[in-house]
mmJSON file of the N, C-alpha and C atoms, coordinates in Angstrom:
{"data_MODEL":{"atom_site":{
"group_PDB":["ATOM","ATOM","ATOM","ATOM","ATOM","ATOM","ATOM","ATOM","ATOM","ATOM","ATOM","ATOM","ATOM","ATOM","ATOM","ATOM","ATOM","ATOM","ATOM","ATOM","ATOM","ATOM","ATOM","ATOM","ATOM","ATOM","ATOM","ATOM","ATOM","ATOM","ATOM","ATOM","ATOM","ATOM","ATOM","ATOM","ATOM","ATOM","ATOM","ATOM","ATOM","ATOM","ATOM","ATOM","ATOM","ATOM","ATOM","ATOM","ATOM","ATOM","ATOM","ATOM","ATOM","ATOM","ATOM","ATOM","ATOM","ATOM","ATOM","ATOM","ATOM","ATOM","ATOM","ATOM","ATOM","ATOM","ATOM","ATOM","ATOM","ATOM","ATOM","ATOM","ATOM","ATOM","ATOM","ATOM","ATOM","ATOM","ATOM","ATOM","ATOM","ATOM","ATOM","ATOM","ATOM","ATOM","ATOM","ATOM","ATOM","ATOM","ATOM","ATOM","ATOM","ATOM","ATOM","ATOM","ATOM","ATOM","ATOM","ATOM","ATOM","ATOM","ATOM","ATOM","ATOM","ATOM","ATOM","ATOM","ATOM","ATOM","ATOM","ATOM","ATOM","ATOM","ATOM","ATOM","ATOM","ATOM","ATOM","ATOM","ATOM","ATOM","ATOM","ATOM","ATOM","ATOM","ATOM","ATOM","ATOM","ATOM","ATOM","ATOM","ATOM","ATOM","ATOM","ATOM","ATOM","ATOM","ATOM","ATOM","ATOM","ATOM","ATOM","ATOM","ATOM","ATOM","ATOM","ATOM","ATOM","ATOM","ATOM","ATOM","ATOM","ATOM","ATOM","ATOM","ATOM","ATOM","ATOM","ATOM","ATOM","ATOM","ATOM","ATOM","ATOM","ATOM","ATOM","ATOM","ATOM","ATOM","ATOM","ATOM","ATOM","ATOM","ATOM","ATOM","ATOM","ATOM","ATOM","ATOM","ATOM","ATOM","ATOM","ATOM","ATOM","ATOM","ATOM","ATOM","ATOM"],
"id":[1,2,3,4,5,6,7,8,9,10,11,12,13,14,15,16,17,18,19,20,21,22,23,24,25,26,27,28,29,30,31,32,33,34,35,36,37,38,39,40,41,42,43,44,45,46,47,48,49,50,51,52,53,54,55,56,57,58,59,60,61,62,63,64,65,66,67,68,69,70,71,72,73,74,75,76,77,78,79,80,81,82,83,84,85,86,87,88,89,90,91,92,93,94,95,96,97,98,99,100,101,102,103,104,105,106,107,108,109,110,111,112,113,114,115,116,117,118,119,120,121,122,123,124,125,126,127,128,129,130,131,132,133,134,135,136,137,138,139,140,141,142,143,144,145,146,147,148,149,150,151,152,153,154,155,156,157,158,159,160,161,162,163,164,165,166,167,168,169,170,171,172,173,174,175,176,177,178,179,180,181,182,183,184,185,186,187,188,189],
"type_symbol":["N","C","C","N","C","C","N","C","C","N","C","C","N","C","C","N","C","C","N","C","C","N","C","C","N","C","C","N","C","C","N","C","C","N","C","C","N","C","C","N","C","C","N","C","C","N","C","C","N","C","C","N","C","C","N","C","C","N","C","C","N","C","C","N","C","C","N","C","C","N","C","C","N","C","C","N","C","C","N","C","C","N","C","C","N","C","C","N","C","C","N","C","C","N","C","C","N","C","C","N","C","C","N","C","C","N","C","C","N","C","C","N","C","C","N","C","C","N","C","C","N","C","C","N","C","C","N","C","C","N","C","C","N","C","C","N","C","C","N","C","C","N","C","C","N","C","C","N","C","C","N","C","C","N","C","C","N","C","C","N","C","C","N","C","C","N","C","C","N","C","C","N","C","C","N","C","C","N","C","C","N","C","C","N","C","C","N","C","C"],
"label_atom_id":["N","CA","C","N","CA","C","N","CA","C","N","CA","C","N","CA","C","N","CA","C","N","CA","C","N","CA","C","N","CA","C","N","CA","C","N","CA","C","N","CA","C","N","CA","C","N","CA","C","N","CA","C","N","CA","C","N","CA","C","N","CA","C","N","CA","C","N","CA","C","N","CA","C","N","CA","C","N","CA","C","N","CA","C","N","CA","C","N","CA","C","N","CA","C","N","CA","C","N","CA","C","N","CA","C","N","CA","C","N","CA","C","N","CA","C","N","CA","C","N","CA","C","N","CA","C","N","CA","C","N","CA","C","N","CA","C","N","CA","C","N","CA","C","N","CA","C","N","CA","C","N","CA","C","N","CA","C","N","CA","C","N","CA","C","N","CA","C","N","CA","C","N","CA","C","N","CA","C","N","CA","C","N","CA","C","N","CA","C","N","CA","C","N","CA","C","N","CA","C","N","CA","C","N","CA","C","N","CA","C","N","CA","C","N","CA","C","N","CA","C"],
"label_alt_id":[null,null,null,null,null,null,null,null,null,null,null,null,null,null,null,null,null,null,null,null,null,null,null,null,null,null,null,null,null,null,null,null,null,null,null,null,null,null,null,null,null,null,null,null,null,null,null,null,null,null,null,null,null,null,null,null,null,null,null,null,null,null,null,null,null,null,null,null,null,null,null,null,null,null,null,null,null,null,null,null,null,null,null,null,null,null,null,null,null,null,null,null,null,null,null,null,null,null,null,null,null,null,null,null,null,null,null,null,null,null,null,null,null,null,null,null,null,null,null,null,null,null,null,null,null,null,null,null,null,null,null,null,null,null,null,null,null,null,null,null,null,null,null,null,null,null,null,null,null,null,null,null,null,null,null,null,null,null,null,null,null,null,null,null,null,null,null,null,null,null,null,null,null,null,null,null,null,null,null,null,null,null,null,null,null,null,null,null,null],
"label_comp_id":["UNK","UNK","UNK","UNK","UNK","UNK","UNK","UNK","UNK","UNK","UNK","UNK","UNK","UNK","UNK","UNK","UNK","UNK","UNK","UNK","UNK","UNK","UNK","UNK","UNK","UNK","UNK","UNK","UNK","UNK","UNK","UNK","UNK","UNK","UNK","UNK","UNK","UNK","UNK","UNK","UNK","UNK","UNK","UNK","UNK","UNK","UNK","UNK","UNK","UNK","UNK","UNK","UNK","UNK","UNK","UNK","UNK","UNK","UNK","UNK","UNK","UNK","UNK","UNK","UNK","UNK","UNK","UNK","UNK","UNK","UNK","UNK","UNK","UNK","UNK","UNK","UNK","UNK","UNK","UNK","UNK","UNK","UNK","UNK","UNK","UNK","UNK","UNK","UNK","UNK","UNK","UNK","UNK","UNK","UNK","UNK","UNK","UNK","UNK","UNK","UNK","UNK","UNK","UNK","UNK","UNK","UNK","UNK","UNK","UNK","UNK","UNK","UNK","UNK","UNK","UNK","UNK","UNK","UNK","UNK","UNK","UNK","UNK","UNK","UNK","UNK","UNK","UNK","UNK","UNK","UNK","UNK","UNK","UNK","UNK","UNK","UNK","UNK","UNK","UNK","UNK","UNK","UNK","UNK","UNK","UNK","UNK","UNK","UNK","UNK","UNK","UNK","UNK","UNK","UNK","UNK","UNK","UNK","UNK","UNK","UNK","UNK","UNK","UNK","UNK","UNK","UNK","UNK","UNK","UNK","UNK","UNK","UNK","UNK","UNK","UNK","UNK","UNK","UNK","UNK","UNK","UNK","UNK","UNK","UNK","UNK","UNK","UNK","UNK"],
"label_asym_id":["A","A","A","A","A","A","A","A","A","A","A","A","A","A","A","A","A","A","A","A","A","A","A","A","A","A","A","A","A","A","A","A","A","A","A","A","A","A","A","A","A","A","A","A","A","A","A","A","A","A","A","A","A","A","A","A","A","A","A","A","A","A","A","A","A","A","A","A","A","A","A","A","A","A","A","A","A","A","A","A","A","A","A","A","A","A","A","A","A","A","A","A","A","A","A","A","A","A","A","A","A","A","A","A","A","A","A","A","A","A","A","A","A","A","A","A","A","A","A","A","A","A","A","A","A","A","A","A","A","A","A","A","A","A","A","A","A","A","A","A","A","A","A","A","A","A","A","A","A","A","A","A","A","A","A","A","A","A","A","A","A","A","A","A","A","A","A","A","A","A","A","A","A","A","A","A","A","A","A","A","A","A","A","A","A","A","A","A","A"],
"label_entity_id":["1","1","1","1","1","1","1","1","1","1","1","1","1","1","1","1","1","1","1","1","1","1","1","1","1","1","1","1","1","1","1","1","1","1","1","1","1","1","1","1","1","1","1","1","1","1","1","1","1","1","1","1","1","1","1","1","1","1","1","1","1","1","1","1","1","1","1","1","1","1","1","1","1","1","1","1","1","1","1","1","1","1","1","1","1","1","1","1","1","1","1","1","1","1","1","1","1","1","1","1","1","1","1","1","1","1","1","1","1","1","1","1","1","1","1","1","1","1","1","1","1","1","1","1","1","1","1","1","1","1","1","1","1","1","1","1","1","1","1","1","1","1","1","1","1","1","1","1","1","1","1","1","1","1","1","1","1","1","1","1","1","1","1","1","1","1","1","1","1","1","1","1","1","1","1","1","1","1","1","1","1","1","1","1","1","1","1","1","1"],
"label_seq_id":[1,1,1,2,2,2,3,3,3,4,4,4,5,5,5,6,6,6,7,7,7,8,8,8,9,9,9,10,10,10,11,11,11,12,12,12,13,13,13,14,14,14,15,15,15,16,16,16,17,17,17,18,18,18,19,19,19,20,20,20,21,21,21,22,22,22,23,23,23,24,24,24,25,25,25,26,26,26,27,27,27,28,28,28,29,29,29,30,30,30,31,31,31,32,32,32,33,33,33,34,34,34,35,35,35,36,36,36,37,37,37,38,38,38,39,39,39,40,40,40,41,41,41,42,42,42,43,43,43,44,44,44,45,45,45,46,46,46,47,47,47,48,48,48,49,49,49,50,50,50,51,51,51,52,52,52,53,53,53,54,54,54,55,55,55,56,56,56,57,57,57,58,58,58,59,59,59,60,60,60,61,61,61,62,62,62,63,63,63],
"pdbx_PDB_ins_code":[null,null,null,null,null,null,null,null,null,null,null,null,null,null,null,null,null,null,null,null,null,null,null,null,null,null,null,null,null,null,null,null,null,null,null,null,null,null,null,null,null,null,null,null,null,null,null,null,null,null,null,null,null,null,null,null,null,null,null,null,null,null,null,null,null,null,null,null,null,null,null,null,null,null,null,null,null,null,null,null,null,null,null,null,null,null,null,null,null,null,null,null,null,null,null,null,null,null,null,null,null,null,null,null,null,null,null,null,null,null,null,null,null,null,null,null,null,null,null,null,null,null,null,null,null,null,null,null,null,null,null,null,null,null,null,null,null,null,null,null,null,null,null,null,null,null,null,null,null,null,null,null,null,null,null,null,null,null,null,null,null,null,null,null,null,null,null,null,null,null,null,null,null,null,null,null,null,null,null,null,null,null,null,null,null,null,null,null,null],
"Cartn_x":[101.508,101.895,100.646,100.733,99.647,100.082,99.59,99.898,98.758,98.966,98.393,98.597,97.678,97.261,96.713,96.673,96.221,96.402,95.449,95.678,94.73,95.178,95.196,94.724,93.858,93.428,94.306,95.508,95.845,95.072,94.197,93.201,93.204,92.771,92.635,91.625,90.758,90.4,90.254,91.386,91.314,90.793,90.107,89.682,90.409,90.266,91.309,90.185,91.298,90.737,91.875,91.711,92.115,91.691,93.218,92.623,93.345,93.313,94.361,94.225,95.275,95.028,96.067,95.288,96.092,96.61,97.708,98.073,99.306,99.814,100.329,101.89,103.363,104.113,104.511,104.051,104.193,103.961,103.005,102.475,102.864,104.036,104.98,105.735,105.7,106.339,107.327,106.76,107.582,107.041,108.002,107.369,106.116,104.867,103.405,103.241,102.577,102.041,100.347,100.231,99.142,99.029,97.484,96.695,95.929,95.802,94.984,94.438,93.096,92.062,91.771,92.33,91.568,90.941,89.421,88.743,88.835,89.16,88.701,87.242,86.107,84.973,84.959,84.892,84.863,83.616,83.893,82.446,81.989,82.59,82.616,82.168,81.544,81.706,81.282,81.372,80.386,81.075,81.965,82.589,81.769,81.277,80.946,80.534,80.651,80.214,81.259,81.805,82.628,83.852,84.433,85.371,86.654,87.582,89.296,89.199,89.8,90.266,91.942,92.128,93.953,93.96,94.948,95.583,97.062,96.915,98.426,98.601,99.87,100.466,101.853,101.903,103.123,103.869,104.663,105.363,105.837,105.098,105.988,106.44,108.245,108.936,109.689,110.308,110.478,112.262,113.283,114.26,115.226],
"Cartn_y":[106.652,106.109,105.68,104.765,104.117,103.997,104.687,104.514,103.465,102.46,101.74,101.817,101.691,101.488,100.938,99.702,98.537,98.396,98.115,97.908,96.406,96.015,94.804,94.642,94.153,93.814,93.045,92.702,91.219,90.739,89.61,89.059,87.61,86.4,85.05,85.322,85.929,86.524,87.697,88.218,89.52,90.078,91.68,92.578,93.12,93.759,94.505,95.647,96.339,97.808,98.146,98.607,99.056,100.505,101.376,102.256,102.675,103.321,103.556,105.166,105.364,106.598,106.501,107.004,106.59,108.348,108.916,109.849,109.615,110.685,110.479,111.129,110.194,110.723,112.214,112.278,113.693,114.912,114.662,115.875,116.087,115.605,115.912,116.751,118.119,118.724,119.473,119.077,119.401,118.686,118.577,117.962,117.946,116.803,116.886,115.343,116.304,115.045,114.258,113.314,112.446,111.498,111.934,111.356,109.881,108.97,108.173,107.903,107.319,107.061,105.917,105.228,103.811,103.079,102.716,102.432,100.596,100.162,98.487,98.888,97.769,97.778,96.495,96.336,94.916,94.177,92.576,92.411,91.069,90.959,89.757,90.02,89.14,89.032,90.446,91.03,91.793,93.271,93.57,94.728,94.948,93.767,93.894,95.413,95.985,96.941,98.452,98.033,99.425,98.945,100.704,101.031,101.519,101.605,101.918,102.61,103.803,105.036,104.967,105.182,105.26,106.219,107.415,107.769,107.571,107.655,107.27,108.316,108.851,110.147,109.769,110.056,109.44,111.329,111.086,112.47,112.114,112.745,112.093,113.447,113.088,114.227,113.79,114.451,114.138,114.498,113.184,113.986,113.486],
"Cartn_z":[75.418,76.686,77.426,78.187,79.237,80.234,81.331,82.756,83.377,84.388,84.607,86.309,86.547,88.722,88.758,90.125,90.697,92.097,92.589,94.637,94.16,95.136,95.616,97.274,97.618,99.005,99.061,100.396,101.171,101.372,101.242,101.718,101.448,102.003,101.367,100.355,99.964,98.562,98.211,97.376,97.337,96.242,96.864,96.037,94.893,94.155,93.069,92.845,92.513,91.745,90.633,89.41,88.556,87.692,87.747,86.619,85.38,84.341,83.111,82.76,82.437,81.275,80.325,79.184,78.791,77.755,76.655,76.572,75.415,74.746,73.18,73.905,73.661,74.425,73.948,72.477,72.283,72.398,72.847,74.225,75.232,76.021,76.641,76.538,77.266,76.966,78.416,79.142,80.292,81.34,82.51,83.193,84.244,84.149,84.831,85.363,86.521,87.127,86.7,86.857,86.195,87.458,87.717,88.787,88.542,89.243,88.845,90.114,89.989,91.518,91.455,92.015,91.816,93.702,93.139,94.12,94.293,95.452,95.909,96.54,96.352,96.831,97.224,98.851,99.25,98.668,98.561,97.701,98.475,99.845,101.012,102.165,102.462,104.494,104.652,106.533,106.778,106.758,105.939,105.164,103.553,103.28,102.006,101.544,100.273,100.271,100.596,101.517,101.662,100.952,100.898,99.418,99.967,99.649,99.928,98.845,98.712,97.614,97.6,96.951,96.38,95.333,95.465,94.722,94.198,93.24,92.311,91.755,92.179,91.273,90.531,89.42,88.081,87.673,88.003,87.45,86.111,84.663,83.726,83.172,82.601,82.048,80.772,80.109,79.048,79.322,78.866,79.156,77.637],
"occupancy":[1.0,1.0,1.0,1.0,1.0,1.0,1.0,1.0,1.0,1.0,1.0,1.0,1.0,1.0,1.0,1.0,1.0,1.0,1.0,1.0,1.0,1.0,1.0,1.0,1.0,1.0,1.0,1.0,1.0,1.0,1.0,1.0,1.0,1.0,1.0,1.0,1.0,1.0,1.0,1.0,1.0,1.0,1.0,1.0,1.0,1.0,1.0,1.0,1.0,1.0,1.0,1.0,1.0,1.0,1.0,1.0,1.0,1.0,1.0,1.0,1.0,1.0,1.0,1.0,1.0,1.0,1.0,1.0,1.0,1.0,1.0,1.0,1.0,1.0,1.0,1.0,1.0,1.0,1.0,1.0,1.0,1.0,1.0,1.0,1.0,1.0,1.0,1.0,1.0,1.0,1.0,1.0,1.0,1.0,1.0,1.0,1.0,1.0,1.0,1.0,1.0,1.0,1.0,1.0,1.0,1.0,1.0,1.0,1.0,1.0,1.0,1.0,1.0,1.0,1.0,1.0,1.0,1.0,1.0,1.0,1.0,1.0,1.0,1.0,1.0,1.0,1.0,1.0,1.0,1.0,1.0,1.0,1.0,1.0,1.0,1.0,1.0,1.0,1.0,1.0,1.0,1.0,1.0,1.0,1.0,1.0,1.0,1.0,1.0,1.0,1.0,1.0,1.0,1.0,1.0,1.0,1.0,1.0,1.0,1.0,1.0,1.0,1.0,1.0,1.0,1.0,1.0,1.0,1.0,1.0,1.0,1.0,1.0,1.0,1.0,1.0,1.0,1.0,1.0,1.0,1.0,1.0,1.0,1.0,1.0,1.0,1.0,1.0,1.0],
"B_iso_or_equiv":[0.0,0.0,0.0,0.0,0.0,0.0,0.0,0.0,0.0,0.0,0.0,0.0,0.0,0.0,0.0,0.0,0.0,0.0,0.0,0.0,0.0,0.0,0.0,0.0,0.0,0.0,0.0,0.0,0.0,0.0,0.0,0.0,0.0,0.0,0.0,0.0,0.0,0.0,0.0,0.0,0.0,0.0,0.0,0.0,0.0,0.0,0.0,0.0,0.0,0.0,0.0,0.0,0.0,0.0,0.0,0.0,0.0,0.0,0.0,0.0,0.0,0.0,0.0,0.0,0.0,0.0,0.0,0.0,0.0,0.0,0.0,0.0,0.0,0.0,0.0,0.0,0.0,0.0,0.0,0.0,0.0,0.0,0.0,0.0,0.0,0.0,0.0,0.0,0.0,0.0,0.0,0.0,0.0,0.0,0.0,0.0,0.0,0.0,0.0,0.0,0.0,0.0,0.0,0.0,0.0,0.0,0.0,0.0,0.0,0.0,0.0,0.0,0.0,0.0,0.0,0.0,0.0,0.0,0.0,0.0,0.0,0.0,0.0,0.0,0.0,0.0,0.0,0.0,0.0,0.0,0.0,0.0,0.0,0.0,0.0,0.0,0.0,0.0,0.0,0.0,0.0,0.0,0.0,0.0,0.0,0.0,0.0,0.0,0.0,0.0,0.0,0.0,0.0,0.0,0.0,0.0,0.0,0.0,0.0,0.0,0.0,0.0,0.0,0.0,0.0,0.0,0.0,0.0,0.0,0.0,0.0,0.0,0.0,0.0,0.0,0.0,0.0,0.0,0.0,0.0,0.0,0.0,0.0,0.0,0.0,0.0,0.0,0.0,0.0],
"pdbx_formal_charge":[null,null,null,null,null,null,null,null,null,null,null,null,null,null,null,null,null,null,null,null,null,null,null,null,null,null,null,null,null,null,null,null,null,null,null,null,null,null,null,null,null,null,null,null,null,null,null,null,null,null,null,null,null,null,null,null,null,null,null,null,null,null,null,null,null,null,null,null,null,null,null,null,null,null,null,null,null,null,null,null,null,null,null,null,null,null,null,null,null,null,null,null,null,null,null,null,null,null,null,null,null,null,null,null,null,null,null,null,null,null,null,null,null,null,null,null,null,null,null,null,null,null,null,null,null,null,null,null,null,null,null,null,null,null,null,null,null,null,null,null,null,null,null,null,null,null,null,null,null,null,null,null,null,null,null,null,null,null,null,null,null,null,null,null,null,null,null,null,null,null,null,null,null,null,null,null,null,null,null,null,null,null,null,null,null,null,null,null,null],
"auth_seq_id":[1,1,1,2,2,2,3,3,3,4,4,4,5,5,5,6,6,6,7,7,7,8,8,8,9,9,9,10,10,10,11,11,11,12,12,12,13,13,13,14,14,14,15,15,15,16,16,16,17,17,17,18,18,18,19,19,19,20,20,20,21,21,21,22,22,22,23,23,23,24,24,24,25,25,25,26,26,26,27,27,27,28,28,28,29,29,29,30,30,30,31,31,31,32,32,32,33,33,33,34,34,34,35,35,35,36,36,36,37,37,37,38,38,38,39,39,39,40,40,40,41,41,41,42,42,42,43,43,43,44,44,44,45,45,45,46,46,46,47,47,47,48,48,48,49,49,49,50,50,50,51,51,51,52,52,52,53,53,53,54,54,54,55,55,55,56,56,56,57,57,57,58,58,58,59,59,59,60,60,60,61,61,61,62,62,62,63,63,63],
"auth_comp_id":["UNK","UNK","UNK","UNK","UNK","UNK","UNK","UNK","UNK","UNK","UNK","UNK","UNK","UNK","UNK","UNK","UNK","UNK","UNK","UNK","UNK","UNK","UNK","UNK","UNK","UNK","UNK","UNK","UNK","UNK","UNK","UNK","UNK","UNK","UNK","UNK","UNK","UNK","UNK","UNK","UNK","UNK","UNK","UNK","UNK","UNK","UNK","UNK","UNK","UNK","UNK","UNK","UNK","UNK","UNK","UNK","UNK","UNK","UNK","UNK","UNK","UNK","UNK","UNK","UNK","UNK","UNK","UNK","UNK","UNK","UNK","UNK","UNK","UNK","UNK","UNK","UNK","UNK","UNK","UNK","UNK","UNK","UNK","UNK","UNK","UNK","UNK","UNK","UNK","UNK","UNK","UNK","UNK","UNK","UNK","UNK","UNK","UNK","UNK","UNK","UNK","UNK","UNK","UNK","UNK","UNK","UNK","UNK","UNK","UNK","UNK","UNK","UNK","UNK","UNK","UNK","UNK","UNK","UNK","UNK","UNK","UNK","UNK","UNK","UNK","UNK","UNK","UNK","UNK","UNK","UNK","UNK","UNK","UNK","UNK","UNK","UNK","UNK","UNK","UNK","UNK","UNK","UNK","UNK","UNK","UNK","UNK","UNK","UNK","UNK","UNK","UNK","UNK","UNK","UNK","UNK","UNK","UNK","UNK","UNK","UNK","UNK","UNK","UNK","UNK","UNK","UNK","UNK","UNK","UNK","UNK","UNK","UNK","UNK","UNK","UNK","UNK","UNK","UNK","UNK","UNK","UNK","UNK","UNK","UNK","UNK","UNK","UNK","UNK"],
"auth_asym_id":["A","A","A","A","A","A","A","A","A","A","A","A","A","A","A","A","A","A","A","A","A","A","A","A","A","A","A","A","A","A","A","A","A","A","A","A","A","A","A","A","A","A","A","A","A","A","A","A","A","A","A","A","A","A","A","A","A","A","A","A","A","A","A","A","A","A","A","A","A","A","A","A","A","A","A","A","A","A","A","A","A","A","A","A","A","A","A","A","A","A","A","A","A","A","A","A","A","A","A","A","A","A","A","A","A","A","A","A","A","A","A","A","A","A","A","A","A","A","A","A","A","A","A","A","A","A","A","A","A","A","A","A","A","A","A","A","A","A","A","A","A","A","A","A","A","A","A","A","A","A","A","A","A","A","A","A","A","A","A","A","A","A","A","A","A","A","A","A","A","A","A","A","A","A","A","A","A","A","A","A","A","A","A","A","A","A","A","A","A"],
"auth_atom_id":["N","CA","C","N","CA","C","N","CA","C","N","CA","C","N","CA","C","N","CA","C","N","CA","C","N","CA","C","N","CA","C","N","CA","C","N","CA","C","N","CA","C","N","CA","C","N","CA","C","N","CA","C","N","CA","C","N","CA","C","N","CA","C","N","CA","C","N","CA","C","N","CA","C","N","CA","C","N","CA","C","N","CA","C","N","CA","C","N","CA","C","N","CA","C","N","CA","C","N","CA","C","N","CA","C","N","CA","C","N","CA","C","N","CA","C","N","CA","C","N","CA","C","N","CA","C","N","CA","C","N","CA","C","N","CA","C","N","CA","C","N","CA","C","N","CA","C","N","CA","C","N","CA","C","N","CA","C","N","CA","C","N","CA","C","N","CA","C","N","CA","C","N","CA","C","N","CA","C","N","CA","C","N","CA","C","N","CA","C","N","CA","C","N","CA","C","N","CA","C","N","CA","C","N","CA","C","N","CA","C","N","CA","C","N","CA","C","N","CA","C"],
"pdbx_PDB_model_num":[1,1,1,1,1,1,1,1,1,1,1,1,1,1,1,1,1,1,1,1,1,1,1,1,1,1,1,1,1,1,1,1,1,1,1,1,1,1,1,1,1,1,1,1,1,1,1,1,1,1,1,1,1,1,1,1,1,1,1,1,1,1,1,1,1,1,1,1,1,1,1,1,1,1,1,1,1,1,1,1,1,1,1,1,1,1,1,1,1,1,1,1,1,1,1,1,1,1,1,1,1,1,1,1,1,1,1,1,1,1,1,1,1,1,1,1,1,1,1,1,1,1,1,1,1,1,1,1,1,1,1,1,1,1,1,1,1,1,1,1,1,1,1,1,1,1,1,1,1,1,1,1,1,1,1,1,1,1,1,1,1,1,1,1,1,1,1,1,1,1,1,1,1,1,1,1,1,1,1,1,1,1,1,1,1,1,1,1,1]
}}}
């Protein structure tokens, strides 16, 4: 299995951040949660440089 996270700045040009994990569905064995962090780093204008943090939490269970 591959879990996948993405933020997106609104912006007339926007930032992105991306993250993955990835995991064998057979190791599932009950149900867990799976974190992902994904950072935007503005890379414009006079923000440039600073960062937005996001967490993504995926509950995966096996049913």
């Amino acid at each position: 299995m591959k879990l996948e996270a993405t933020a997106i700045e609104q912006d007339k040009i926007p930032d992105v951040g991306t993250a993955t994990k990835s995991f064998k569905a057979s190791t599932v064995a009950a149900s867990k949660k799976h974190t992902l962090d994904v950072e935007v780093v503005e890379n414009r204008g006079r923000y440039s440089g600073n960062v937005a943090k996001w967490k993504f939490v995926f509950k995966v269970e096996k049913s």
